[in-house]
PDB file of N, CA, C and O in Angstrom:
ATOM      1  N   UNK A   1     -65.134  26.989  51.500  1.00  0.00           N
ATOM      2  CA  UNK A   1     -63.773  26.595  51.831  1.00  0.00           C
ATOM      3  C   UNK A   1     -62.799  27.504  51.104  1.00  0.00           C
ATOM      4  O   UNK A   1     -62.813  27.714  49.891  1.00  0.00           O
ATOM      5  N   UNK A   2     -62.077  27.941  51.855  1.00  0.00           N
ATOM      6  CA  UNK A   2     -60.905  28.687  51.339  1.00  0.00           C
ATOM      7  C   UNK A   2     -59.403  28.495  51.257  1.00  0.00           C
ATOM      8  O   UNK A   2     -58.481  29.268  50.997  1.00  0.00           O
ATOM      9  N   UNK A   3     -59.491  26.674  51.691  1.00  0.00           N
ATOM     10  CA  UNK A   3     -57.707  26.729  51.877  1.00  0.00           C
ATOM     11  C   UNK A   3     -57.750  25.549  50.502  1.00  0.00           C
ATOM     12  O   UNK A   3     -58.670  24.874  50.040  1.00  0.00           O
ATOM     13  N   UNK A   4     -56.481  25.669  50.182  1.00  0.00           N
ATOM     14  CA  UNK A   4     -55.814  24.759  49.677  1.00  0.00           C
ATOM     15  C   UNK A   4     -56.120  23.314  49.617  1.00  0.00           C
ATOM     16  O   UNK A   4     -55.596  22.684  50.536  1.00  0.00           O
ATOM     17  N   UNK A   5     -56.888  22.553  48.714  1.00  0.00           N
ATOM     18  CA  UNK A   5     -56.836  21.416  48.731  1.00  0.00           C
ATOM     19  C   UNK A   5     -56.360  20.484  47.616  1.00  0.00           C
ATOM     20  O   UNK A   5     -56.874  19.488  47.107  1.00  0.00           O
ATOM     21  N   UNK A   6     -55.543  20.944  47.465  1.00  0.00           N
ATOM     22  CA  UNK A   6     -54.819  19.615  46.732  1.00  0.00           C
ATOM     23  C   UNK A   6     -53.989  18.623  47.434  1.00  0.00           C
ATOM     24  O   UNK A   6     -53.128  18.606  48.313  1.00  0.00           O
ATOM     25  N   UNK A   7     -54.584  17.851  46.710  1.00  0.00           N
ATOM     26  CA  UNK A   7     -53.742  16.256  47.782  1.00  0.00           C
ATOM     27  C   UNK A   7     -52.231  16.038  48.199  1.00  0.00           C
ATOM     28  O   UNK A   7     -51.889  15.250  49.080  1.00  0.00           O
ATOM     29  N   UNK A   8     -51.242  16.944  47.354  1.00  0.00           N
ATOM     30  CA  UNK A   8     -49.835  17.066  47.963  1.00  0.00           C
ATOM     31  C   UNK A   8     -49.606  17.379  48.899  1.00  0.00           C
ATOM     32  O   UNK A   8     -48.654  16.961  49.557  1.00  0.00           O
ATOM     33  N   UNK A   9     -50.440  18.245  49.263  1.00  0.00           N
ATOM     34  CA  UNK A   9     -50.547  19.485  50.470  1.00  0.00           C
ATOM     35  C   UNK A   9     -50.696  18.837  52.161  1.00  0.00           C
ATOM     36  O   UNK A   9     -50.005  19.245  53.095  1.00  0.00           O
ATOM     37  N   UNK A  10     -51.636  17.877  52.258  1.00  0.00           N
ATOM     38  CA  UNK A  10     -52.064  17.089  53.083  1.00  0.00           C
ATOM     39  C   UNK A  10     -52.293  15.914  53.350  1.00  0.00           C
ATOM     40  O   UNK A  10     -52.344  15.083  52.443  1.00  0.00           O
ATOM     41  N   UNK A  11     -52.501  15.539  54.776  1.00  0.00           N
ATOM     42  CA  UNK A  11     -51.565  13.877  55.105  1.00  0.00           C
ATOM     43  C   UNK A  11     -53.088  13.181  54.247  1.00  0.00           C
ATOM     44  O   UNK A  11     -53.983  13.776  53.645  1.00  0.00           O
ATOM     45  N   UNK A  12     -52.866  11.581  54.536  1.00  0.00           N
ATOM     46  CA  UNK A  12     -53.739  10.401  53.560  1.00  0.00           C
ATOM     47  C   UNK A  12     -55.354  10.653  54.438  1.00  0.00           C
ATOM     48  O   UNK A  12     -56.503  10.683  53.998  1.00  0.00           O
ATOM     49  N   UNK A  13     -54.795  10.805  55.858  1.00  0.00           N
ATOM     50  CA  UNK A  13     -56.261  11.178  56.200  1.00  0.00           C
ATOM     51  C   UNK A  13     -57.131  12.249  55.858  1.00  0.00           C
ATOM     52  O   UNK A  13     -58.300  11.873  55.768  1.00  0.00           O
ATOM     53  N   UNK A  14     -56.936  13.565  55.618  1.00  0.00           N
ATOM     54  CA  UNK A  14     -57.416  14.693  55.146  1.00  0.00           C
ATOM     55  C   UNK A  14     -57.815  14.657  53.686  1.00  0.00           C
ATOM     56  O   UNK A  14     -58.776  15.209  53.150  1.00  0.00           O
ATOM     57  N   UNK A  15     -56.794  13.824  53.109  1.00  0.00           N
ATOM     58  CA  UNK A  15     -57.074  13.967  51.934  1.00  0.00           C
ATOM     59  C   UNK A  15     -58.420  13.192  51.685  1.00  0.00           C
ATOM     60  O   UNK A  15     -59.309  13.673  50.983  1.00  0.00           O
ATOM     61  N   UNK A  16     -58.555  11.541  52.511  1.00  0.00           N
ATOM     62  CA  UNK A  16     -59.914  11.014  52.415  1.00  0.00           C
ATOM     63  C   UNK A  16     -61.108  11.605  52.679  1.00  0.00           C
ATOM     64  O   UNK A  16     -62.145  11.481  52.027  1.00  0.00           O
ATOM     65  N   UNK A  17     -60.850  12.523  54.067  1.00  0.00           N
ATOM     66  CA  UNK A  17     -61.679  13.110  53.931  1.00  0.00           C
ATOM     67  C   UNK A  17     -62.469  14.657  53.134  1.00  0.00           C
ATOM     68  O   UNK A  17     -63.646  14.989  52.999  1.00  0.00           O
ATOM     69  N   UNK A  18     -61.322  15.231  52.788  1.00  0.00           N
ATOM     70  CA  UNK A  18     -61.413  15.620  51.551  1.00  0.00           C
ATOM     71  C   UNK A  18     -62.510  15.125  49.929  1.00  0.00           C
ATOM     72  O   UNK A  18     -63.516  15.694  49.504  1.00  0.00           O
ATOM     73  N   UNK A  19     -61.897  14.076  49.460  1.00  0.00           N
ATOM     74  CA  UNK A  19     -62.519  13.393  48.992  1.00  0.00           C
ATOM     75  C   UNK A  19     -63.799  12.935  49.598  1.00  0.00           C
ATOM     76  O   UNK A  19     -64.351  12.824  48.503  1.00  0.00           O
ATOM     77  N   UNK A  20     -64.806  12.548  50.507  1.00  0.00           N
ATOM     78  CA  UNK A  20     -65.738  12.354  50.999  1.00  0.00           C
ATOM     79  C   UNK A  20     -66.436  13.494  50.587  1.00  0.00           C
ATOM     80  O   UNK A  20     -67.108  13.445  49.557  1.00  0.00           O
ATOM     81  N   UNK A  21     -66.340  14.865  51.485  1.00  0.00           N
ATOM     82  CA  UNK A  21     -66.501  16.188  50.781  1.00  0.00           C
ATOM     83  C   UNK A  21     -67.102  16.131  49.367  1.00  0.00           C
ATOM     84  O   UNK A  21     -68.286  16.331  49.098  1.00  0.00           O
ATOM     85  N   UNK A  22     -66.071  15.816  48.461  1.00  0.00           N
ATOM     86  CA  UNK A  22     -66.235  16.372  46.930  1.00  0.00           C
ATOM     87  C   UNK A  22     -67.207  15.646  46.400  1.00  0.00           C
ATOM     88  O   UNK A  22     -68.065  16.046  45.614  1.00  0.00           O
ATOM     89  N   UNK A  23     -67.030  14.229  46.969  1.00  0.00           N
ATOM     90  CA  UNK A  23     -68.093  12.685  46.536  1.00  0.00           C
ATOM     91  C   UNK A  23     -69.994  13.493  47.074  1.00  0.00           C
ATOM     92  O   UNK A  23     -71.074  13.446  46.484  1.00  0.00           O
ATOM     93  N   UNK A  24     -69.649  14.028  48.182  1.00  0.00           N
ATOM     94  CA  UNK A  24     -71.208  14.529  48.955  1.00  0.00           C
ATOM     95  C   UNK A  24     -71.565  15.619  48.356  1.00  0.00           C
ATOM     96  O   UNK A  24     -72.785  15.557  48.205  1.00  0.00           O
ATOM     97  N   UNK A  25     -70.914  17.147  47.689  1.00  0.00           N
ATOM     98  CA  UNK A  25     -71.346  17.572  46.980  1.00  0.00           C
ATOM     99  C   UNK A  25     -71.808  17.276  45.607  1.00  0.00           C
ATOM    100  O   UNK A  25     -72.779  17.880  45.150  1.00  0.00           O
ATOM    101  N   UNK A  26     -71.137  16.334  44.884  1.00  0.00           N
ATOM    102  CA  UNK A  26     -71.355  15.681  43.640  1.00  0.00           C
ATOM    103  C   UNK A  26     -72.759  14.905  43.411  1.00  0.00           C
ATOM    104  O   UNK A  26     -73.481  14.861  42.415  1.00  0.00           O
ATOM    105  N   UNK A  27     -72.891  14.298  44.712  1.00  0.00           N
ATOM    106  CA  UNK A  27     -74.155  13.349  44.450  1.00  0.00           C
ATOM    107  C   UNK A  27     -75.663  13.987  45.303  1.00  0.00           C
ATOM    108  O   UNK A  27     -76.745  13.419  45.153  1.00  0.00           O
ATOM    109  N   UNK A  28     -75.490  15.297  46.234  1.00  0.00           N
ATOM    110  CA  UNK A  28     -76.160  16.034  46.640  1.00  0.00           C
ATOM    111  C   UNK A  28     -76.325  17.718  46.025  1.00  0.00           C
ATOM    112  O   UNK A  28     -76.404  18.617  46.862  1.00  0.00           O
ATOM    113  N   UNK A  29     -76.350  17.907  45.196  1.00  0.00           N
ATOM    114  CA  UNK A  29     -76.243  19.088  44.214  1.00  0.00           C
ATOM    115  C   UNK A  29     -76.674  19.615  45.197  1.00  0.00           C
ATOM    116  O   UNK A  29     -75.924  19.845  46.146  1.00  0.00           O
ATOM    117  N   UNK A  30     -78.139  19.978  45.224  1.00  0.00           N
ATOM    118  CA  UNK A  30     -78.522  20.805  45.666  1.00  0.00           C
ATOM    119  C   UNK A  30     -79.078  20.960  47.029  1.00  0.00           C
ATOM    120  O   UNK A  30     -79.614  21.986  47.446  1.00  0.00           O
ATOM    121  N   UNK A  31     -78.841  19.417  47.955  1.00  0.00           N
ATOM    122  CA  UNK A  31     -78.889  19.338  49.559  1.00  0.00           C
ATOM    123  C   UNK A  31     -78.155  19.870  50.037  1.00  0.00           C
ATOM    124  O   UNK A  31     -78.459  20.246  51.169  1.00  0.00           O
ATOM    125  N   UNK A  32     -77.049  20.166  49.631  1.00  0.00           N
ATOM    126  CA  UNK A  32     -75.209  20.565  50.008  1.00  0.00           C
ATOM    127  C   UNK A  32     -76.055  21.615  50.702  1.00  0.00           C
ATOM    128  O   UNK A  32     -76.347  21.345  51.868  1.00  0.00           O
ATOM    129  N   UNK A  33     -76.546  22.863  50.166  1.00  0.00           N
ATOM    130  CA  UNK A  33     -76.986  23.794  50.428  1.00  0.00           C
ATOM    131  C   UNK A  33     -77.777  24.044  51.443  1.00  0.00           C
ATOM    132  O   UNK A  33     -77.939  25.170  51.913  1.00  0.00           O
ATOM    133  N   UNK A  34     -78.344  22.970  51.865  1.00  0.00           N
ATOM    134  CA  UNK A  34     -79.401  23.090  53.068  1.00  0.00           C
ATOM    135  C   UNK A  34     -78.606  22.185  54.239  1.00  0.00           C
ATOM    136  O   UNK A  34     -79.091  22.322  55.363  1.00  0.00           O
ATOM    137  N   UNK A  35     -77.670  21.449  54.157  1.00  0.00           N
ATOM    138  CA  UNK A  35     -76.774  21.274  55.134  1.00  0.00           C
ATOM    139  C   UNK A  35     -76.240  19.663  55.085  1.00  0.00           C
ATOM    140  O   UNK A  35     -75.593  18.989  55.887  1.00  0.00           O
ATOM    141  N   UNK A  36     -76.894  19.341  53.601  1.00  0.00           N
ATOM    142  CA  UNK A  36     -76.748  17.697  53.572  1.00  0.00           C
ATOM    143  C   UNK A  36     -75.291  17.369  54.069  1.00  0.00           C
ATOM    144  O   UNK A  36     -75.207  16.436  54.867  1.00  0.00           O
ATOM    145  N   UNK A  37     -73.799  18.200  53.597  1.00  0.00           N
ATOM    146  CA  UNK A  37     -72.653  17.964  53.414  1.00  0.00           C
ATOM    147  C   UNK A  37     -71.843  18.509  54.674  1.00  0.00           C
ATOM    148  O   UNK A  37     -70.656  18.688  54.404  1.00  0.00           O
ATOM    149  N   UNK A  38     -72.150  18.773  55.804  1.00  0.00           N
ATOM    150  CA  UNK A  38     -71.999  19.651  56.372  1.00  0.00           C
ATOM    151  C   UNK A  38     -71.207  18.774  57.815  1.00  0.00           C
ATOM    152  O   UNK A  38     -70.446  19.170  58.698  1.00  0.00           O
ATOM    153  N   UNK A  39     -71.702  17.708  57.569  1.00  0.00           N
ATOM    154  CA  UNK A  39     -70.603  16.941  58.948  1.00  0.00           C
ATOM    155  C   UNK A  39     -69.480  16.649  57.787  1.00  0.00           C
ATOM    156  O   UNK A  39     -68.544  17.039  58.484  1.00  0.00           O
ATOM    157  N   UNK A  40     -69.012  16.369  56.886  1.00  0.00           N
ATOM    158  CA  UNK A  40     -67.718  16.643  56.060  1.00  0.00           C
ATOM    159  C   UNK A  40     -67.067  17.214  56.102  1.00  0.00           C
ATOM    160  O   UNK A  40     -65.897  17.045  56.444  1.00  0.00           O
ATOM    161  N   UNK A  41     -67.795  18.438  55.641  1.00  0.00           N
ATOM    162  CA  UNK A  41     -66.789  19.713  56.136  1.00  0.00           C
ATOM    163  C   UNK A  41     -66.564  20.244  57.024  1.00  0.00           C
ATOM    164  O   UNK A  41     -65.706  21.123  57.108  1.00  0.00           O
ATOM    165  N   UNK A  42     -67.485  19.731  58.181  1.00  0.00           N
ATOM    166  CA  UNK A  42     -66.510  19.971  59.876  1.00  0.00           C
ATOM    167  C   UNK A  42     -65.425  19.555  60.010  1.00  0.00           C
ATOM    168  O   UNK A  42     -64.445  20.180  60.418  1.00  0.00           O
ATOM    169  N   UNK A  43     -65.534  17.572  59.415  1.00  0.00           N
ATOM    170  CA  UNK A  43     -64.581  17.251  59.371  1.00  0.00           C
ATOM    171  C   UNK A  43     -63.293  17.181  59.211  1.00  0.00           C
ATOM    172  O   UNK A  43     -62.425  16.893  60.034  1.00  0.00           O
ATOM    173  N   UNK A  44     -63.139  17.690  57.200  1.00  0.00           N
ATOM    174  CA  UNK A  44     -62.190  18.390  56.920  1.00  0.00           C
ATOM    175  C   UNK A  44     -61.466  19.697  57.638  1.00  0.00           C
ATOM    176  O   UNK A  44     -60.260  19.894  57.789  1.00  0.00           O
ATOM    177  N   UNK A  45     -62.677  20.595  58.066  1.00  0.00           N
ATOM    178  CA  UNK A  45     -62.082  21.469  58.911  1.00  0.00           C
ATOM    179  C   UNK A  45     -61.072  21.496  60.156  1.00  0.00           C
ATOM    180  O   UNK A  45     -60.143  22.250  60.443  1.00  0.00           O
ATOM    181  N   UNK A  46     -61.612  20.401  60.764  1.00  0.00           N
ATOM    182  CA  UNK A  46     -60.893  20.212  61.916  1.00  0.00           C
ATOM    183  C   UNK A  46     -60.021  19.429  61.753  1.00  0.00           C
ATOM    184  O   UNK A  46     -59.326  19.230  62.750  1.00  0.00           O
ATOM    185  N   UNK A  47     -59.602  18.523  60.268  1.00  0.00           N
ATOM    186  CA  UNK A  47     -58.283  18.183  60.125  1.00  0.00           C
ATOM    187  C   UNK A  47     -57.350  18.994  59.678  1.00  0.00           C
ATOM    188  O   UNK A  47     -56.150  19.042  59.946  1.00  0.00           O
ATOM    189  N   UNK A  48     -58.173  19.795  58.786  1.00  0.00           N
ATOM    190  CA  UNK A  48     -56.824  20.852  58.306  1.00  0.00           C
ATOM    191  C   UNK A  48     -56.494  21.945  59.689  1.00  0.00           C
ATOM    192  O   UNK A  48     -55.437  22.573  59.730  1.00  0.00           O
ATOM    193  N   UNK A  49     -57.692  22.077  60.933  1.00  0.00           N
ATOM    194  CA  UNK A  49     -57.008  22.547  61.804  1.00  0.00           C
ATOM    195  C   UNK A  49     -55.795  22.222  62.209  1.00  0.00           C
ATOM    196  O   UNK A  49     -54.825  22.975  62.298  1.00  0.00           O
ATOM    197  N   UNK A  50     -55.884  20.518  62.579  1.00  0.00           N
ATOM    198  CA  UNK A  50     -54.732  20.171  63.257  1.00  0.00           C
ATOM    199  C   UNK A  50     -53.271  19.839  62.597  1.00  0.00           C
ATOM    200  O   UNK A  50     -52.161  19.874  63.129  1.00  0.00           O
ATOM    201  N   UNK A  51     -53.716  19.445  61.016  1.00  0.00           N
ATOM    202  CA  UNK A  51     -52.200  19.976  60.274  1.00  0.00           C
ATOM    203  C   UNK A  51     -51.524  21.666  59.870  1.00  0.00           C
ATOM    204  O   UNK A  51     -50.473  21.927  59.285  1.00  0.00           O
ATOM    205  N   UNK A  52     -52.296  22.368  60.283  1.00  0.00           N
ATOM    206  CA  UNK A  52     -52.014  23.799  60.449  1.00  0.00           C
ATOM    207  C   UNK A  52     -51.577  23.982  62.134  1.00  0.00           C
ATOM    208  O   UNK A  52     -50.581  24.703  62.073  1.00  0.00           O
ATOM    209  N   UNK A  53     -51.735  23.800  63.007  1.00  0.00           N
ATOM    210  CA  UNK A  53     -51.388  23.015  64.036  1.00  0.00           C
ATOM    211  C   UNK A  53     -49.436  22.556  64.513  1.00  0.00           C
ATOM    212  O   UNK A  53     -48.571  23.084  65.213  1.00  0.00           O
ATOM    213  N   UNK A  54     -49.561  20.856  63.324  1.00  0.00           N
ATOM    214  CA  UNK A  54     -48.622  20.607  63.470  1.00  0.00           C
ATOM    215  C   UNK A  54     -47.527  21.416  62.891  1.00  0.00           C
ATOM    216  O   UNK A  54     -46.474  21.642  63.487  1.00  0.00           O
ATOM    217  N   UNK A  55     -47.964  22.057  61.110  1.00  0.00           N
ATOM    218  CA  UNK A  55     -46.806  22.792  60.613  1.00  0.00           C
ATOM    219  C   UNK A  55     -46.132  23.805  61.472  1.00  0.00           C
ATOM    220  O   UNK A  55     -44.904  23.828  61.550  1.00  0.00           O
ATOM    221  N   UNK A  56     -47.047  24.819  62.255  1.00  0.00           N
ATOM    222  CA  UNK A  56     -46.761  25.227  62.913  1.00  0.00           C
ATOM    223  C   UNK A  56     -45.705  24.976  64.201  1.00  0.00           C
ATOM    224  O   UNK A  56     -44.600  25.470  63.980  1.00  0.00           O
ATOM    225  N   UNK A  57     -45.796  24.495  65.132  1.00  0.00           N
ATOM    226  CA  UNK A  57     -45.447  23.746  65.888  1.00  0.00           C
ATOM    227  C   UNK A  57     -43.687  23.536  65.458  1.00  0.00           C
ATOM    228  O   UNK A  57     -42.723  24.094  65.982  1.00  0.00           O
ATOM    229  N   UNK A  58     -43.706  22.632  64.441  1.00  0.00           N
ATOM    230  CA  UNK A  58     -42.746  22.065  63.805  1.00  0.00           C
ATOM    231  C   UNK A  58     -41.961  23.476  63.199  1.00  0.00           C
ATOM    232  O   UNK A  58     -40.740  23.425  63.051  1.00  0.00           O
ATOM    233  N   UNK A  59     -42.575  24.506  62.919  1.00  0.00           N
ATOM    234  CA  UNK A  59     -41.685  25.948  62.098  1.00  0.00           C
ATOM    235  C   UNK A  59     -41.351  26.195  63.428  1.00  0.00           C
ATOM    236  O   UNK A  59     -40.152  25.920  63.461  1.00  0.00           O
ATOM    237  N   UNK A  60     -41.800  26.667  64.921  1.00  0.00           N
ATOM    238  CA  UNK A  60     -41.525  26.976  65.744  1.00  0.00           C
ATOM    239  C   UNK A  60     -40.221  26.625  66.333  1.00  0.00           C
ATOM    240  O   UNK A  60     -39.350  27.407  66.713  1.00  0.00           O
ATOM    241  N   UNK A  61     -40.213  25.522  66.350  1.00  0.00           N
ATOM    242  CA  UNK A  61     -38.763  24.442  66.750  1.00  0.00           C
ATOM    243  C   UNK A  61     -37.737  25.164  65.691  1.00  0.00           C
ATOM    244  O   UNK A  61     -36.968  26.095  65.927  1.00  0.00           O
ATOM    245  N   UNK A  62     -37.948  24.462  64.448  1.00  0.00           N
ATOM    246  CA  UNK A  62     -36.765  24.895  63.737  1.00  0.00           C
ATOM    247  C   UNK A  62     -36.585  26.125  63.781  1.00  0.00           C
ATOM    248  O   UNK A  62     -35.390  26.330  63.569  1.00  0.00           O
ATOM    249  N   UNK A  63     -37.450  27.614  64.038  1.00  0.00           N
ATOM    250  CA  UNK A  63     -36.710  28.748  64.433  1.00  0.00           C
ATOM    251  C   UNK A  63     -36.010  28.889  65.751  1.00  0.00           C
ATOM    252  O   UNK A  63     -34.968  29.539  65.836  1.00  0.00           O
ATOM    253  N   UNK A  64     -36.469  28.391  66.611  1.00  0.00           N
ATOM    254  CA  UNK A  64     -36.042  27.911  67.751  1.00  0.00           C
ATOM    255  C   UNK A  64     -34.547  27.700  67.502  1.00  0.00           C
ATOM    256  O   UNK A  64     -33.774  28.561  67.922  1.00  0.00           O
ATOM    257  N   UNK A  65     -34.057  26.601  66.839  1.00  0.00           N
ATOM    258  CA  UNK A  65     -32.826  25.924  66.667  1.00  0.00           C
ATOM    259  C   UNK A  65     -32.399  26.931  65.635  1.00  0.00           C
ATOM    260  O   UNK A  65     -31.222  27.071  65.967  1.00  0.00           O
ATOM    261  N   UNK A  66     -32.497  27.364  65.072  1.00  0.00           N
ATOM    262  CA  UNK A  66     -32.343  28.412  64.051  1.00  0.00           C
ATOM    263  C   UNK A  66     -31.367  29.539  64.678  1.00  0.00           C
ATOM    264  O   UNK A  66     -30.300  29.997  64.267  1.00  0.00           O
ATOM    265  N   UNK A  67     -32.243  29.848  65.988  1.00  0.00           N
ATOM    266  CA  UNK A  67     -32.090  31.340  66.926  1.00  0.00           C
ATOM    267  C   UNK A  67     -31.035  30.722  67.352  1.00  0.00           C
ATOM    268  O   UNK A  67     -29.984  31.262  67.008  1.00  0.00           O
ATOM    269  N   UNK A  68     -30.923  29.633  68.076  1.00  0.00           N
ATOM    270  CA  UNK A  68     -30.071  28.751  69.158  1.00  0.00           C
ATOM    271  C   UNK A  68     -28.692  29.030  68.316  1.00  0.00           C
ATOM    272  O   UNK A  68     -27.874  29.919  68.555  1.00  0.00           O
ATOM    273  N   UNK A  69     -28.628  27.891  67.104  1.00  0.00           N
ATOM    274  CA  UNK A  69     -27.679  27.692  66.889  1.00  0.00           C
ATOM    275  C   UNK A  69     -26.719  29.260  66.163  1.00  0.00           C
ATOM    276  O   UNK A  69     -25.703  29.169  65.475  1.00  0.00           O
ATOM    277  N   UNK A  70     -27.263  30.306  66.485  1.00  0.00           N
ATOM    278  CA  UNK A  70     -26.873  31.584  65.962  1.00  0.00           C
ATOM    279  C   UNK A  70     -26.446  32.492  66.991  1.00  0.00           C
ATOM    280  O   UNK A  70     -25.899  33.552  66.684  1.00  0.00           O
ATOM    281  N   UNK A  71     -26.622  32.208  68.027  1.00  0.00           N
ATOM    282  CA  UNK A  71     -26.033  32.720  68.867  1.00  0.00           C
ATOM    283  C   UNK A  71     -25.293  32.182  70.117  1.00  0.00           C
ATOM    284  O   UNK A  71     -25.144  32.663  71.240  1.00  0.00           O
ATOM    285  N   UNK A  72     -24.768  30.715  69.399  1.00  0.00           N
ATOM    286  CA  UNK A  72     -23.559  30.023  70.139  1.00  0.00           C
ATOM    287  C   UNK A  72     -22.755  29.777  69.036  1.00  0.00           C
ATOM    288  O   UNK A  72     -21.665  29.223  69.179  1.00  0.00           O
TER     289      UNK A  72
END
């Protein structure tokens, strides 16, 4: 994993699952590795897809209105 996980960062769901994550490596040391942890971190993945997603989305608009309101 390479993004950012600290809990400020992301909504209550990500973060649980987040936490699930850290709980499955902790108590699977060395299964992690052979794939014990591995529906988790799909998981997580595909939530932080979709809040990378929404930020997006949401920057789009406000440049949008940004552009708008700058050239009226």
């Amino acid at each position: 994993m390479d993004k950012d996980l600290s809990p400020h960062s992301h909504t209550q769901n990500c973060n649980r699952l987040i936490d699930e994550l850290k709980k499955c490596h902790e108590e699977n040391k060395f299964a992690k590795f052979i794939g014990a942890c591995n529906a988790f971190n799909s998981a997580v993945a595909n939530c932080l897809k979709q809040e990378h997603k929404a930020r997006s989305a949401a920057n789009r608009a406000k440049a949008r209105q940004r552009k708008a309101n700058q050239t009226s």
